[in-house]
C-alpha positions, -999 to 999 in steps of 0.1 A, spaced: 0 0 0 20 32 -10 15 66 0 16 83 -37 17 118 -30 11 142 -3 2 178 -6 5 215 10 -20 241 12 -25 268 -16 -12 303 -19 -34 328 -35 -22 362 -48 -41 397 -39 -55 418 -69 -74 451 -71 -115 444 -61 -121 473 -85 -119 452 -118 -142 426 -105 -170 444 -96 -179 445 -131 -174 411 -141 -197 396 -108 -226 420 -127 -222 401 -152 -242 369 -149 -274 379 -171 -250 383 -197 -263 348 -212 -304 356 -208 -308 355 -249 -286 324 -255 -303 302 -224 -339 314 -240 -325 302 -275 -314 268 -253 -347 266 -244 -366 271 -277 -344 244 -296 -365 210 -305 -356 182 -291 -356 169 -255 -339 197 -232 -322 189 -202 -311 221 -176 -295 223 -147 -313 245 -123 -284 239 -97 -257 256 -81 -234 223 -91 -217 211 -124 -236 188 -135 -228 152 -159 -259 137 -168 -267 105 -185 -300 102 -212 -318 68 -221 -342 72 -249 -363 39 -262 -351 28 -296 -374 -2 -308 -374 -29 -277 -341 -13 -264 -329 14 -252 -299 34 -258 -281 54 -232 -255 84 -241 -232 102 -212 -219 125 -202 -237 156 -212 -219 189 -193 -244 214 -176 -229 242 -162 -251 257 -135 -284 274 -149 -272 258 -183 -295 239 -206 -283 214 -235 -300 190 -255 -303 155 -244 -322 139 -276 -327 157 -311 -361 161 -328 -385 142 -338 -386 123 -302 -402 90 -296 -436 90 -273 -428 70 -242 -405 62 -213 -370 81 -218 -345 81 -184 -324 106 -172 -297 103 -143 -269 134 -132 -242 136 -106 -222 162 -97 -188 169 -110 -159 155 -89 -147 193 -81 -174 197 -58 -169 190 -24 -191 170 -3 -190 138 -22 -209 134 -49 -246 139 -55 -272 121 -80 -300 129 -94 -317 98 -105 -348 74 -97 -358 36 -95 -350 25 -132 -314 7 -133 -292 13 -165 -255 7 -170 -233 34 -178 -195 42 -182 -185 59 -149 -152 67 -165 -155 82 -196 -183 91 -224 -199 64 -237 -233 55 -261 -242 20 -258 -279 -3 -259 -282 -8 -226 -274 -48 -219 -292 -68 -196 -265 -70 -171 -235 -44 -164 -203 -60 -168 -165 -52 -174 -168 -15 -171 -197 -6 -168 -217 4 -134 -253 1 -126 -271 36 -119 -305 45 -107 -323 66 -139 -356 88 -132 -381 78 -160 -395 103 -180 -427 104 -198 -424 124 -235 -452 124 -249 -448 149 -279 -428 145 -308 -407 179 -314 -401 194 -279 -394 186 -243 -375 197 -211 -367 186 -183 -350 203 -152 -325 192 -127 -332 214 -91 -324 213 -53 -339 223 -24 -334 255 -30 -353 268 -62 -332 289 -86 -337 306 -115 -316 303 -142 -296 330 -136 -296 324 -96 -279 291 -100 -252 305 -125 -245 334 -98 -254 299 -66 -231 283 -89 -200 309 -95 -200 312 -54 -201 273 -43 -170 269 -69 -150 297 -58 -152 283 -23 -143 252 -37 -113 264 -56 -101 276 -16 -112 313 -19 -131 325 14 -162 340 7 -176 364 41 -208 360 52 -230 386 54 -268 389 64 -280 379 30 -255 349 20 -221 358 6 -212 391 10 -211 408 -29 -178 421 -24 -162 394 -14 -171 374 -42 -159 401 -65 -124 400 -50 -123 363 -48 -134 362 -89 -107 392 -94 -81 372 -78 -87 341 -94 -85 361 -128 -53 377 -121 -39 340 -104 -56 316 -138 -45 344 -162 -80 346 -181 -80 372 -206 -98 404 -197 -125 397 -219 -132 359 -208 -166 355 -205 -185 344 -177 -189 307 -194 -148 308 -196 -144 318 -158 -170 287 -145 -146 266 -168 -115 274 -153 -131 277 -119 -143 237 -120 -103 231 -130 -87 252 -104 -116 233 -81 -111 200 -94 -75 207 -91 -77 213 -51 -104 183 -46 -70 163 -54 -50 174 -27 -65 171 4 -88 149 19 -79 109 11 -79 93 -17 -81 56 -23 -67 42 -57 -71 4 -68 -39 -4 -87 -49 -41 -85 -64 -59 -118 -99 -68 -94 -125 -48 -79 -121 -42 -45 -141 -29 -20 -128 -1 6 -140 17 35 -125 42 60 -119 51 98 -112 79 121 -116 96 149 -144 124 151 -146 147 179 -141 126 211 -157 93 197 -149 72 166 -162 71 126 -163 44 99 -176 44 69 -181 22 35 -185 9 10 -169 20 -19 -165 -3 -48 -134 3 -69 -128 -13 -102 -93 -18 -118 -73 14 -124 -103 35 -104 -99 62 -76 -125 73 -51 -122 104 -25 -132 93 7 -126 124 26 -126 156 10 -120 179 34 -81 193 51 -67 160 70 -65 174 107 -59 139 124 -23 121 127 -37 86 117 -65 76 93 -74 38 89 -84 20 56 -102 -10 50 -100 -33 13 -110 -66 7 -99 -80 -33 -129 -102 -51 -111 -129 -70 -119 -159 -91 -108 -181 -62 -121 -158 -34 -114 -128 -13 -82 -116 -4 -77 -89 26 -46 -64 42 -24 -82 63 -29 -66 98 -52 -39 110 -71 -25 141 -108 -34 145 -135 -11 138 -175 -16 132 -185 -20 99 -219 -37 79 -224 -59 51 -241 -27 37 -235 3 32 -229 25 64 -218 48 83 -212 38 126 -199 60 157 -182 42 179 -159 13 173 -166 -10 209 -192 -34 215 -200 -37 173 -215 -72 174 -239 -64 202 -245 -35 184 -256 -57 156 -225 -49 134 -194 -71 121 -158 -60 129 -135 -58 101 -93 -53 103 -86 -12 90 -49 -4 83 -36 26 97 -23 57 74 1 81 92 -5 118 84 26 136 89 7 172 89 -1 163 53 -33 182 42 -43 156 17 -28 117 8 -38 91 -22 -32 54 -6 -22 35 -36 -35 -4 -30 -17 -30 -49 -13 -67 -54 13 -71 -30 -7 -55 -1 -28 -82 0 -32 -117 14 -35 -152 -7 -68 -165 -10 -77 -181 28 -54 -167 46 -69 -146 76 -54 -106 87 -43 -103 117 -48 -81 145 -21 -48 149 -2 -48 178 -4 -25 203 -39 -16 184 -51 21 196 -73 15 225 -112 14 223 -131 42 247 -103 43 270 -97 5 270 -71 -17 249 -88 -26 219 -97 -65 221 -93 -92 198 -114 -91 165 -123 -117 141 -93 -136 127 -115 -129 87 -123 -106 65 -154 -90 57 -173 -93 23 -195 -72 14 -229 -81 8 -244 -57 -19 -229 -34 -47 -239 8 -37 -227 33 -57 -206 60 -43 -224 89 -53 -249 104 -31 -284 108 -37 -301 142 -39 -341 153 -37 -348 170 -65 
């Protein structure tokens, strides 16, 4: 298991707040183009969120159906899912947030399973089962019932406009690029955000004339950018899926939390915020035609054969949980780490972990001996995070 990289916090440059007062006036800039949007035929998708959006279409084609992603929505963006003439009937439609947004990421999505490419774009007829890369989603169906128009609109709990969730939108990805936004009695305070959007001109080096469409774009990079260096991150340089979970401690008490399934070559944030503790624990179990292989050694913490999220790490059987072997990660006052898993980390098939020694103790006691097996998962969940729409 290797530590791949490690990262330090951020400078940001100081700039004149002058300049950017102009350019933060600026969002109804696109009103004619996002009314054009709306008025093309076809089936319309918009994102009435203050998140980047990727969203996923099925449309029925015959006795199959056909699913495209992923279609970029900028917030208070619209862009067409299907082209005219549409078929009458059941179409799907499934979004999650991009990965620059902290918070993990949210879906938007309903009770109708597709398979999609979580990776990379991708068209395909949907099979009957997902395999080799692709991943099962949860699509909302959608009932079209005319031929040359249609739209459909991805919210939150908050209802925007259009133009409220580019302006939403600008503010949740400057404070996700690292810029501190002051609060006022209304939300962020104006000029704040102004400074914030003049710095990060003057530090991205967008032209004075980038428009507003140019500085989300560059934002979602810088963003995306700082999502990858703090938190942890767990990479599966293995050729199987394995499943991972993770452990710390919160406050005065103790965390863990899984599953995430991670297949060949894939890497999932598990904690996207500044690392503040000295020692993180990670869990990974490897499915393989013979069986499941787990770490070597580890210290016992709760954990389900679902998906879950458990305070406390004593007592977990009475508790009706399982205890599964985590590995601890030292921190060295690194903001953010990527724990690389590889074959080598791993057990052979049968063989059991085994317990640390001198394992941290439990609630002020010296943590006592857990099962001598690894845990299997039960069930497949998605590591996205669902959102009301």
């Amino acid at each position: 298991m290797a530590l791949a990289r490690s990262f330090t916090k951020l400078g940001l440059a100081a700039v004149l707040v002058s300049a950017a007062l102009a350019a933060f006036g600026a969002f109804a800039g696109r009103a004619d183009a996002q009314q054009q949007q709306r008025q093309a035929n076809g089936w319309q998708i918009c994102n009435e969120t203050s998140f980047v959006l990727e969203a996923a279409a099925g449309r029925p084609d015959g006795r199959s159906i056909q699913v495209q992603g992923w279609t970029r929505l900028r917030p208070g963006e619209c862009r067409l899912a299907v082209g005219a003439p549409l078929a009458r009937g059941t179409h799907y439609l499934y979004a999650r947030t991009s990965t620059a947004h902290r918070g993990g990421r949210r879906q938007w999505g309903g009770d109708a399973i597709l398979c999609v490419d979580p990776a990379d774009q991708f068209q395909i007829e949907n099979p009957p089962r997902c395999t080799d890369s692709y991943e099962e989603r949860r699509f909302r169906r959608v009932q079209i019932n005319k031929r040359d128009s249609w739209r459909t609109s991805f919210s939150e709990a908050i209802t925007y406009s259009a133009a409220r969730a580019r302006q939403a939108g600008l503010q949740r990805l400057l404070s996700d690029a690292g810029y501190d936004l002051r609060e006022g009695r209304r939300g962020a305070d104006p000029r704040s955000i102004a400074q914030a959007i003049a710095q990060f001109r003057a530090t991205a080096r967008l032209a004075a004339n980038a428009s507003e469409d140019q500085l989300i774009d560059a934002l979602e990079v810088a963003a995306r950018r700082r999502a990858g260096q703090v938190g942890l991150t767990l990479c599966n340089r293995t050729r199987n899926r394995l499943w991972t979970a993770v452990a710390r401690r919160r406050g005065e008490g103790w965390e863990s939390r899984g599953w995430w399934p991670l297949n060949a070559g894939g890497c999932v944030r598990t904690i996207d915020e500044v690392l503040i503790q000295d020692r993180y624990y990670v869990y990974a179990s490897m499915d393989t035609p013979e069986g499941s292989r787990f770490l070597q050694s580890g210290e016992p913490f709760c954990t389900s054969p679902a998906r879950f999220a458990i305070l406390g790490r004593a007592t977990c059987e009475d508790r009706y949980y399982q205890t599964g072997l985590f590995s601890p990660i030292r921190v060295r006052d690194r903001q953010g780490l990527v724990v690389e898993f590889e074959d080598r980390d791993f057990l052979e098939v049968g063989v059991a972990p085994r317990q640390a020694e001198g394992a941290t103790e439990i609630d002020g006691r010296p943590a006592q001996d857990a099962p001598r097996r690894g845990l299997v998962p039960r069930d497949a969940p998605t590591q996205d995070r669902p959102e009301a729409e």
